[in-house]
C-alpha positions as CSV (number, residue, x, y, z in Angstrom):
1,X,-47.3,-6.2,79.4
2,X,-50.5,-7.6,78.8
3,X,-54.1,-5.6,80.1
4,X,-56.7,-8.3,79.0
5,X,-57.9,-8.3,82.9
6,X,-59.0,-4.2,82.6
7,X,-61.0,-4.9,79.4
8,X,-64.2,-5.9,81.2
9,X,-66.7,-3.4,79.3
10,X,-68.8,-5.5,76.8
11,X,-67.5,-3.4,74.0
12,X,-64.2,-4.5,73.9
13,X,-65.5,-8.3,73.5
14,X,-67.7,-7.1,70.7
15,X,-65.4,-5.0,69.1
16,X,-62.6,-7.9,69.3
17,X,-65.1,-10.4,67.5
18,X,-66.0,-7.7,64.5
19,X,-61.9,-6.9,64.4
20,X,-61.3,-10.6,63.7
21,X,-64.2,-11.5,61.2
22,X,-62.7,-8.5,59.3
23,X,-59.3,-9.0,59.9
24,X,-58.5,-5.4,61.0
25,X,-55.6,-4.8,63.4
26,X,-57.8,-3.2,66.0
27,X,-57.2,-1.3,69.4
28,X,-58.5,0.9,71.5
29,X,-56.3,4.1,72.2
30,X,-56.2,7.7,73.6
31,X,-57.9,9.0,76.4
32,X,-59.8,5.9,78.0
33,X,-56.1,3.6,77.9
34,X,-54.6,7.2,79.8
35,X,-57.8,7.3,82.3
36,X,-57.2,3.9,82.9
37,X,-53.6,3.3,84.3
38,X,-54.6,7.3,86.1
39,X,-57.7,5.1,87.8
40,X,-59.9,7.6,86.9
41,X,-63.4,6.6,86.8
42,X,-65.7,8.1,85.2
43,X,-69.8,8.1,84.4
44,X,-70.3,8.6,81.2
45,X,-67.4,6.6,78.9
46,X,-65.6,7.7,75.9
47,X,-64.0,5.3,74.1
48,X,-61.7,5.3,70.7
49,X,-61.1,2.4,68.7
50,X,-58.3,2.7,66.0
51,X,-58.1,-0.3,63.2
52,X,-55.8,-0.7,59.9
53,X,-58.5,-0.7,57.3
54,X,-62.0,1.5,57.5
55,X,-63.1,2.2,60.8
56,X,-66.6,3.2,59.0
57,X,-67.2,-0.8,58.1
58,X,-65.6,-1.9,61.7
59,X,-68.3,0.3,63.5
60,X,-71.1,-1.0,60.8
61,X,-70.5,-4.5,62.1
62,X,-70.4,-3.7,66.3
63,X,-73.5,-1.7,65.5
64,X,-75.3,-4.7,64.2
65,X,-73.7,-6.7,66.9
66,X,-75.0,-4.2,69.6
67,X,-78.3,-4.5,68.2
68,X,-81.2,-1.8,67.7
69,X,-80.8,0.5,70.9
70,X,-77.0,1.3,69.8
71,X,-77.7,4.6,67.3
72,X,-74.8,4.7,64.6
73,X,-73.4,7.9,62.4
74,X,-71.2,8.6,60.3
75,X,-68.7,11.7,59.6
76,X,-67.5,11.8,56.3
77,X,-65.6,15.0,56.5
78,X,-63.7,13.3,59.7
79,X,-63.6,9.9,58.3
80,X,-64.8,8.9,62.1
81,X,-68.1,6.8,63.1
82,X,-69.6,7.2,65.9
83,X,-72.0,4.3,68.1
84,X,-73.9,5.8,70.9
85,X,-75.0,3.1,73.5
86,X,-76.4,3.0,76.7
87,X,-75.0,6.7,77.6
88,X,-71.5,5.8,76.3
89,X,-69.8,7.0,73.3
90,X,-67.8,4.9,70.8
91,X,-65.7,6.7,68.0
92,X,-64.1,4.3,65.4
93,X,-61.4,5.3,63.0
94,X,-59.4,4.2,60.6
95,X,-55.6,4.0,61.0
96,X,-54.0,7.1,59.5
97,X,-50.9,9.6,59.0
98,X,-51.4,12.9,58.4
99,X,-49.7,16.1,56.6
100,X,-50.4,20.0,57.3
101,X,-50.0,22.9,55.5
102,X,-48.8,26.0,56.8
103,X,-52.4,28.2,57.2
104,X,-54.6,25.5,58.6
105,X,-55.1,22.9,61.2
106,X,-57.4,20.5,58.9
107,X,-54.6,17.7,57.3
108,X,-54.2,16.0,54.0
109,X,-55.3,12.2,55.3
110,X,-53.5,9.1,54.1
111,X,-54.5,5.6,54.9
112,X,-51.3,4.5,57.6
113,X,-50.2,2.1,60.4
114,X,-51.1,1.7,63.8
115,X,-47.4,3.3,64.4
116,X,-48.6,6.5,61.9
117,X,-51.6,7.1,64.0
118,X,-49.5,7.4,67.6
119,X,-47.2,9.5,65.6
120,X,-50.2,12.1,65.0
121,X,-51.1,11.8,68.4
122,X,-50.8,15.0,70.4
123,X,-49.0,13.8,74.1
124,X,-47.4,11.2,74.9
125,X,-49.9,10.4,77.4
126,X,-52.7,9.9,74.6
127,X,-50.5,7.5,72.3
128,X,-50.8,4.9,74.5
129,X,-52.7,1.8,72.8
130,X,-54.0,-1.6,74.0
131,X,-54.7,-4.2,70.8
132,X,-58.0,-6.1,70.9
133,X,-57.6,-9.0,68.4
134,X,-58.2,-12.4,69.9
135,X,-54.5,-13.6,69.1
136,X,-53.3,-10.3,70.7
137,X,-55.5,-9.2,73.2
138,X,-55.0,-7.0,75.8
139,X,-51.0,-6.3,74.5
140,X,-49.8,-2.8,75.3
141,X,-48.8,-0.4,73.1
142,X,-46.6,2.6,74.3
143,X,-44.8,3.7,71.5
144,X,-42.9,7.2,73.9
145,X,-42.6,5.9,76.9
146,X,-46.4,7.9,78.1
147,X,-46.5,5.5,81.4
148,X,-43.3,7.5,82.3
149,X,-44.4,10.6,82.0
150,X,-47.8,9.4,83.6
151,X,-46.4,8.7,86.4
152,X,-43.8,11.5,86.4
153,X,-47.1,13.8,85.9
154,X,-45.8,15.3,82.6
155,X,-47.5,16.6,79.5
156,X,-45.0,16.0,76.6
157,X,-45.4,15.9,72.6
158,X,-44.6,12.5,70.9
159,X,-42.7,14.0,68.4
160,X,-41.0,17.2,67.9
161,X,-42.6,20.1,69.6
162,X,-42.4,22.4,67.6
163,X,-43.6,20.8,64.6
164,X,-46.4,19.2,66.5
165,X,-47.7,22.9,67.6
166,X,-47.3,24.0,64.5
167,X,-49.5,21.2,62.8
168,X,-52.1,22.0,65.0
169,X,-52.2,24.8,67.0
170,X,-54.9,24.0,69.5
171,X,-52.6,21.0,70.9
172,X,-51.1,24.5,72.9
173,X,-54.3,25.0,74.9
174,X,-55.1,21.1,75.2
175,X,-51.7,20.9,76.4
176,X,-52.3,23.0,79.1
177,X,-56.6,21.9,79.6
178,X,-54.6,18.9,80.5
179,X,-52.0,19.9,82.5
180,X,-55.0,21.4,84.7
181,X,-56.8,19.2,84.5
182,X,-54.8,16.3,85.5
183,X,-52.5,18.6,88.0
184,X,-49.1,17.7,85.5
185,X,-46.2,19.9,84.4
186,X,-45.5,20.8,80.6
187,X,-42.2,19.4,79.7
188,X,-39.8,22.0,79.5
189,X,-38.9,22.2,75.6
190,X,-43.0,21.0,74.7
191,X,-43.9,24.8,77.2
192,X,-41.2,26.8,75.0
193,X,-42.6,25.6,71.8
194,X,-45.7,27.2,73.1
195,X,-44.5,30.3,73.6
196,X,-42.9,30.3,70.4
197,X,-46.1,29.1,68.7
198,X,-48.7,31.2,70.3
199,X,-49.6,33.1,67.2
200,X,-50.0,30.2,65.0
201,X,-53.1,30.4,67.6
202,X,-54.9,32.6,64.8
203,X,-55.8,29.8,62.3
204,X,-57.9,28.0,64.8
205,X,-61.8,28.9,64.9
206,X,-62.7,30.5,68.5
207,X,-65.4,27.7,68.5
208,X,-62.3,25.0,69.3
209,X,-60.5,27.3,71.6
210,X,-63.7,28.3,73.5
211,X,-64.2,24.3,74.4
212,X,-61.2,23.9,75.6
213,X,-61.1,27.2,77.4
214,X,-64.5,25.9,79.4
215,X,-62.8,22.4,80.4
216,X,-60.4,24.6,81.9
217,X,-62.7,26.5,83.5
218,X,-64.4,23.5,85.0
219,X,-61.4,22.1,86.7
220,X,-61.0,22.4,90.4
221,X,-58.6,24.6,90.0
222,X,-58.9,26.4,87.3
223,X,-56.6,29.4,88.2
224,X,-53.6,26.9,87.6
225,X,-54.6,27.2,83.5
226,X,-55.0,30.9,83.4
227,X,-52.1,31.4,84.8
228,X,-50.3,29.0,82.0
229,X,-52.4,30.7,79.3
230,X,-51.1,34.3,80.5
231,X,-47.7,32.9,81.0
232,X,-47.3,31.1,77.5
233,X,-48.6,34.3,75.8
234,X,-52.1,32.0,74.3
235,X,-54.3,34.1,76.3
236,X,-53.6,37.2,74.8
237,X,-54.1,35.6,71.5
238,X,-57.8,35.7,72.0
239,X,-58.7,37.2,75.6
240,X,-57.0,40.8,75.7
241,X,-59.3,41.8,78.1
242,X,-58.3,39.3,81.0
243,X,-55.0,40.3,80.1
244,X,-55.6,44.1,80.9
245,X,-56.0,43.0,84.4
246,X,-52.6,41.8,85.0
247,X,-50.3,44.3,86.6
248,X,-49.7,46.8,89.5
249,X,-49.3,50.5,89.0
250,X,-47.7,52.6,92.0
251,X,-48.1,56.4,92.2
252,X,-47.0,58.0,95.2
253,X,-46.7,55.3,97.3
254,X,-49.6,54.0,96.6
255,X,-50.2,50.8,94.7
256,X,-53.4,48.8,93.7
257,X,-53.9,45.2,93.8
258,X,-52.9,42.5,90.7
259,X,-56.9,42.5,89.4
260,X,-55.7,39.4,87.2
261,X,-54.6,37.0,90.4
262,X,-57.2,38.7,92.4
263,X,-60.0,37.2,90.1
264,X,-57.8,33.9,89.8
265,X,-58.7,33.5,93.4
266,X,-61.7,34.4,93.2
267,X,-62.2,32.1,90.4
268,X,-60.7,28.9,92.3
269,X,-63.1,30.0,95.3
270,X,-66.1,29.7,93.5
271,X,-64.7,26.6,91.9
272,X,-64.8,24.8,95.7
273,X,-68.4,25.4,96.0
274,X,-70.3,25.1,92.5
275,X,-70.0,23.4,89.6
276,X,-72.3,25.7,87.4
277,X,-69.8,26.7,84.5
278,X,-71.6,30.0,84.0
279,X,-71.4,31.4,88.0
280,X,-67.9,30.6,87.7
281,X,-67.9,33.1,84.0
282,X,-69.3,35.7,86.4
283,X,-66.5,34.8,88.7
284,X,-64.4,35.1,86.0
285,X,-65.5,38.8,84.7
286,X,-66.7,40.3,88.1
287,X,-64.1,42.9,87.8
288,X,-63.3,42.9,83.9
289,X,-64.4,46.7,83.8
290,X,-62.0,47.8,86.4
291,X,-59.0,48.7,83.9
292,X,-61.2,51.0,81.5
293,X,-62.4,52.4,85.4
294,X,-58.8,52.7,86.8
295,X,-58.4,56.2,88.1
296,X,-55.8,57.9,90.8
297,X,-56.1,60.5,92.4
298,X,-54.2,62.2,95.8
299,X,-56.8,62.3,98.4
300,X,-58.5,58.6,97.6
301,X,-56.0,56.6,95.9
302,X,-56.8,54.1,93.5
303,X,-60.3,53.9,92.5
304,X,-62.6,51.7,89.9
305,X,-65.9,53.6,90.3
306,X,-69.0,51.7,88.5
307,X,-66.6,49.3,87.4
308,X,-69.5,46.6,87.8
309,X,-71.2,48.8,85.1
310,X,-69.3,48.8,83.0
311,X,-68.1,45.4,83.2
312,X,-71.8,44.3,83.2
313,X,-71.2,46.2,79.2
314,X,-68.7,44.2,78.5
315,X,-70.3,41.2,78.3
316,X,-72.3,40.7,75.3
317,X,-69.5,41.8,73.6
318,X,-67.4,39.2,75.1
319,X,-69.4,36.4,74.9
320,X,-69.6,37.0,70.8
321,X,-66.0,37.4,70.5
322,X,-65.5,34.1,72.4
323,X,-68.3,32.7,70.8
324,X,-70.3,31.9,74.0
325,X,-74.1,31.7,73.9
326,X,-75.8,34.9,73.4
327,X,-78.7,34.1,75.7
328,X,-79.9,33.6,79.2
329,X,-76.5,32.3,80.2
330,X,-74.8,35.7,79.4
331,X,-78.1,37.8,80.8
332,X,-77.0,35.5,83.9
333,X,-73.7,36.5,84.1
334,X,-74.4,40.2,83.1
335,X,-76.6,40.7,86.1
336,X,-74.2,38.9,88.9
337,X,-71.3,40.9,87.2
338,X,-73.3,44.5,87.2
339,X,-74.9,43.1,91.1
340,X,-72.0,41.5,92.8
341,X,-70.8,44.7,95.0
342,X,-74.6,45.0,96.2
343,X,-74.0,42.6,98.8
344,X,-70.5,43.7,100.0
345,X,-71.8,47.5,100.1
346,X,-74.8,46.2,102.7
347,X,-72.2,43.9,104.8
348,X,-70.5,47.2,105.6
349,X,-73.3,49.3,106.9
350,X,-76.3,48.9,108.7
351,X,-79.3,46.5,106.1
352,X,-82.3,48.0,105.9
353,X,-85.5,45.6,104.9
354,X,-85.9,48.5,101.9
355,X,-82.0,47.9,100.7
356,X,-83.0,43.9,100.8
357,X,-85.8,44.0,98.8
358,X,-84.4,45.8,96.6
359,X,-81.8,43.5,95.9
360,X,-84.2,40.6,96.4
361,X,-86.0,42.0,93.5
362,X,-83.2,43.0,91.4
363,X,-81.2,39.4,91.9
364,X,-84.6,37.1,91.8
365,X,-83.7,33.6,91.5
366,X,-80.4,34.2,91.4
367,X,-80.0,35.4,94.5
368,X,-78.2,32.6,96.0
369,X,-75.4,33.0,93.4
370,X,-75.0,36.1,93.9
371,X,-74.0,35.7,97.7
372,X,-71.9,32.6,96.4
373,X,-69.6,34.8,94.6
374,X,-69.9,38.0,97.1
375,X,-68.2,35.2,99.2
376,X,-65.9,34.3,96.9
377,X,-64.9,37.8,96.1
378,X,-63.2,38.1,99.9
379,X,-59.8,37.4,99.3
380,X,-58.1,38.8,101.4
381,X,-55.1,37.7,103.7
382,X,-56.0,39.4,106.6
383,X,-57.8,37.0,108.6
384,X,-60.0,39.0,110.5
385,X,-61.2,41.2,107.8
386,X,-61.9,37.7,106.2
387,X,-64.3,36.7,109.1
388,X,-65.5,40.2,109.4
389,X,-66.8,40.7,105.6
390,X,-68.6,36.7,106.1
391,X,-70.2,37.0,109.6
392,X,-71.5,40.6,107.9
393,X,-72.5,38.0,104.7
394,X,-74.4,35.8,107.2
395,X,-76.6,38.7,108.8
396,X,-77.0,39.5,105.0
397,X,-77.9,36.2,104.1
398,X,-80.3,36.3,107.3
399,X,-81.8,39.4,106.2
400,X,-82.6,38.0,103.0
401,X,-84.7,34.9,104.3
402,X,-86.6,37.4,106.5
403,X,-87.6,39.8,103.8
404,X,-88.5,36.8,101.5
405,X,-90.5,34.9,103.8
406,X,-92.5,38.1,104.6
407,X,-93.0,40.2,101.3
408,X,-91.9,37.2,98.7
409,X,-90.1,40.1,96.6
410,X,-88.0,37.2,94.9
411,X,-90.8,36.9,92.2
412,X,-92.3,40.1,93.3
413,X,-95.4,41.3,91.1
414,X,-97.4,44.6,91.3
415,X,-100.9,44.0,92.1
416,X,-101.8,46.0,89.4
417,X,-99.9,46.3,85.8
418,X,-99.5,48.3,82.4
419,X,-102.9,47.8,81.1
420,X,-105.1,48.2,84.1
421,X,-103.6,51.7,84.4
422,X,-104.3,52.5,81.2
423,X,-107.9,51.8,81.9
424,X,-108.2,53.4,85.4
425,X,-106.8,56.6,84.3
426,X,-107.4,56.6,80.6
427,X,-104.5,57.0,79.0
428,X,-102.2,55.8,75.7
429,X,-99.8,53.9,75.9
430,X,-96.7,55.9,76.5
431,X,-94.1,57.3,79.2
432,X,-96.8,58.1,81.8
433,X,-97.2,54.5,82.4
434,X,-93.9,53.6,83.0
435,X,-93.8,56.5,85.1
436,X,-96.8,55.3,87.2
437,X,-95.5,51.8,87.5
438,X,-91.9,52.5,88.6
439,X,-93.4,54.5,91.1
440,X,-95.2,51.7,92.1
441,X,-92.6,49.5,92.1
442,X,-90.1,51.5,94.2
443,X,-93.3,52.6,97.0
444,X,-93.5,48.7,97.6
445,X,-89.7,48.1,98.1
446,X,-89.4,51.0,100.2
447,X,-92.2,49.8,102.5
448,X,-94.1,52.7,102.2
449,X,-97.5,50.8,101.2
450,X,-97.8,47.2,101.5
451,X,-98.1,44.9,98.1
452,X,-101.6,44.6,98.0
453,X,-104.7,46.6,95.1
454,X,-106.0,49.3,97.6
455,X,-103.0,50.9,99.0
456,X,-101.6,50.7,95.1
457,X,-104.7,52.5,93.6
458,X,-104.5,55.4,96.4
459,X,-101.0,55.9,95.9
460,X,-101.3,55.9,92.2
461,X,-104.6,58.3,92.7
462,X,-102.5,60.8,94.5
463,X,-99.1,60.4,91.7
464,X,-101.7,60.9,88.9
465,X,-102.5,64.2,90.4
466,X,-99.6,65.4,91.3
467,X,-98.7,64.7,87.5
468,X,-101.8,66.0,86.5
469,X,-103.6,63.4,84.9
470,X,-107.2,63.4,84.5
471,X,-109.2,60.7,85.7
């Protein structure tokens, strides 16, 4: 089978001229060959060359053939160059087999065949290769049979499964980012080598399984991973928490929902409305405090009280163990997590203009994520308690405009701060201020005195005597 006509991107001419003057075997091979016969297009392209001989000298030469806007580097450790050209990558490597040791995932490299290098490959679906030397171009390379399991939608290892987890542990959870991904099965020998291989998850850095975790996450249906990763025992391996939601406990009749499926849906909910990776983390850990909450008792059942507190706790500590940014992404999804009952609590009782500027203030400009997930946290079966919880979101929602539009409590400043009460009522810095300004604060977002420099200063006039400060 020949695939000469697919080859229309530039590259592959250029590549195919630097392959001959060198006399490398080259081809292209992996994940752009797999996207291809899938007819997935994307944006932005990746694209990796394999040749026999040094894919450092092969990408020296298409460099210089691409001229000065291409940008060229070299990883030594990897024994990989990389050309970056008009918002596409190109990765060129040289033809190689590889050997592993029993307590890490880096190999002993050896110079091999183009056969050697889609024996290392991880699926079947990824060892596909298409040559690019002029006497050759466009043949097809398929090695295990990876159109069949293409088109039978099936994630399978080359060789032996067991061995090939073993190698390389991470292949588990890229076997299964791919499965999501692409909506395939795992093959049923390649999912039981998981299983038995889940521990060998240990010797890979929480950096590698953190990426892969987060393509997972951005999938449109993420819930479809998770529930591999729990099944497979990976998840366990390096997200105990998320497992401690799994379950149902029944006392007396009385039985509380599966927290672990419940935030699945929630998480696929989310997933139809945003792409923003870190409102679908807060998705993900809205309820991750409810089995340290989890109490029973005769009169009121099951109960997680302050379960968004303490979830909103768990976070930093979370992010660090998965190795997730320690900065305003996780103060993001501290706040929705600690916030996201605020809006259900005021879709079930009369909204007050006080309760909505309070959580005006409280949310800011995250506001509009916050109702995002409050919506995405109905998941319900019954129907109408569906539509009853959104229509309640939507006076909510309406509630929210209102308030804004009149008091503009999203980015809601005192007329007066720290420094100018120090001066008014001549005092040090120290717990008398904070005093004074949460008081401040909270007579605004009640609605007892409007935002504005003389109602604050009589207020604070009449709290500084009551408090007994001279002025």
């Amino acid at each position: 089978m020949n695939y000469s006509e697919y080859l229309k991107n530039t590259i592959f001419k250029i590549v195919s001229q630097a392959a001959n003057e060198l006399d490398y075997p080259t081809y292209v091979v992996g994940g752009w060959v797999r996207d291809l016969l899938l007819e997935r297009n994307k944006k932005n392209i990746d694209i990796d060359f394999v040749c026999v001989g040094s894919g450092e000298k092969l990408a020296k030469l298409v460099h210089k053939k691409l001229g000065n806007k291409a940008k060229y580097k070299v990883f030594k450790n990897f024994g990989t160059a990389m050309i970056s050209f008009e918002n596409n990558q190109y990765e060129f490597v040289g033809a190689r087999k590889e050997s592993y040791s029993e307590n890490s995932r880096k190999p002993s490299v050896e110079k091999g065949t183009i056969e050697d290098d889609q024996n290392r490959r991880d699926f079947t679906i990824n060892a596909m290769a298409i040559r690019l030397n002029q006497e050759y171009y466009g043949e097809f390379l398929d090695p295990f049979n990876g159109v069949r399991d293409l088109k039978n939608k099936i994630i399978r290892t080359p060789l032996e499964a067991n061995k090939t987890f073993s190698d390389d542990p991470l292949r588990m959870v890229r076997a299964i980012r791919f499965a999501c991904e692409l909506k395939f099965e795992i093959e049923t020998n390649s999912y039981k080598e998981i299983i038995n291989n889940a521990y060998r998850l240990s010797i890979i850095s929480q950096e590698r399984i953190t990426e892969e975790l987060n393509k997972i996450i951005k999938t449109e249906n993420p819930s479809y991973g998770f529930k591999l990763l729990l099944n497979t025992k990976l998840l366990k391996q390096f997200f105990p928490q998320m497992v401690a939601l799994e379950g149902i406990e029944v006392i007396n009749n009385h039985a509380h929902k599966d927290n672990f499926y419940h935030t699945l849906k929630v998480l696929d909910n989310i997933a139809q409305k945003t792409d923003n990776l870190w409102l679908r983390w807060a998705a993900l850990l809205h309820d991750i405090g409810k089995p340290k909450t989890k109490k029973y008792d005769k009169n009121n059942g099951w109960t997680f009280h302050a379960h968004e507190f303490v979830g909103s706790k768990m976070i930093r500590k979370i992010f660090k163990q998965l190795r997730l940014p320690l900065n305003d992404k996780m103060k993001y999804v501290e706040k929705l997590v600690l916030l996201h009952l605020r809006p259900i609590a005021l879709a079930q009782k009369k909204v007050t203009d006080s309760a909505i500027r309070r959580l005006l203030f409280d949310a800011g400009n995250d506001i509009d994520d916050l109702m995002l997930l409050c919506d995405a946290d109905i998941t319900s079966k019954n129907k109408y308690k569906v539509e009853k919880y959104l229509n309640n979101f939507k006076i909510v929602r309406q509630k929210l405009k209102s308030v804004e539009e009149k008091d503009n409590i999203r980015n809601f400043q005192p007329p007066i701060n720290g420094k100018e009460i120090m001066t008014i009522f001549n005092l040090p810095p120290g717990k008398e201020i904070g005093i004074l300004k949460n008081f401040v604060k909270d007579a605004i977002l009640d609605g007892k005195i409007e935002n504005n420099k003389d109602q604050v200063l009589k207020l604070l006039k009449n709290k500084a005597t009551e408090l007994k400060i001279k002025f």
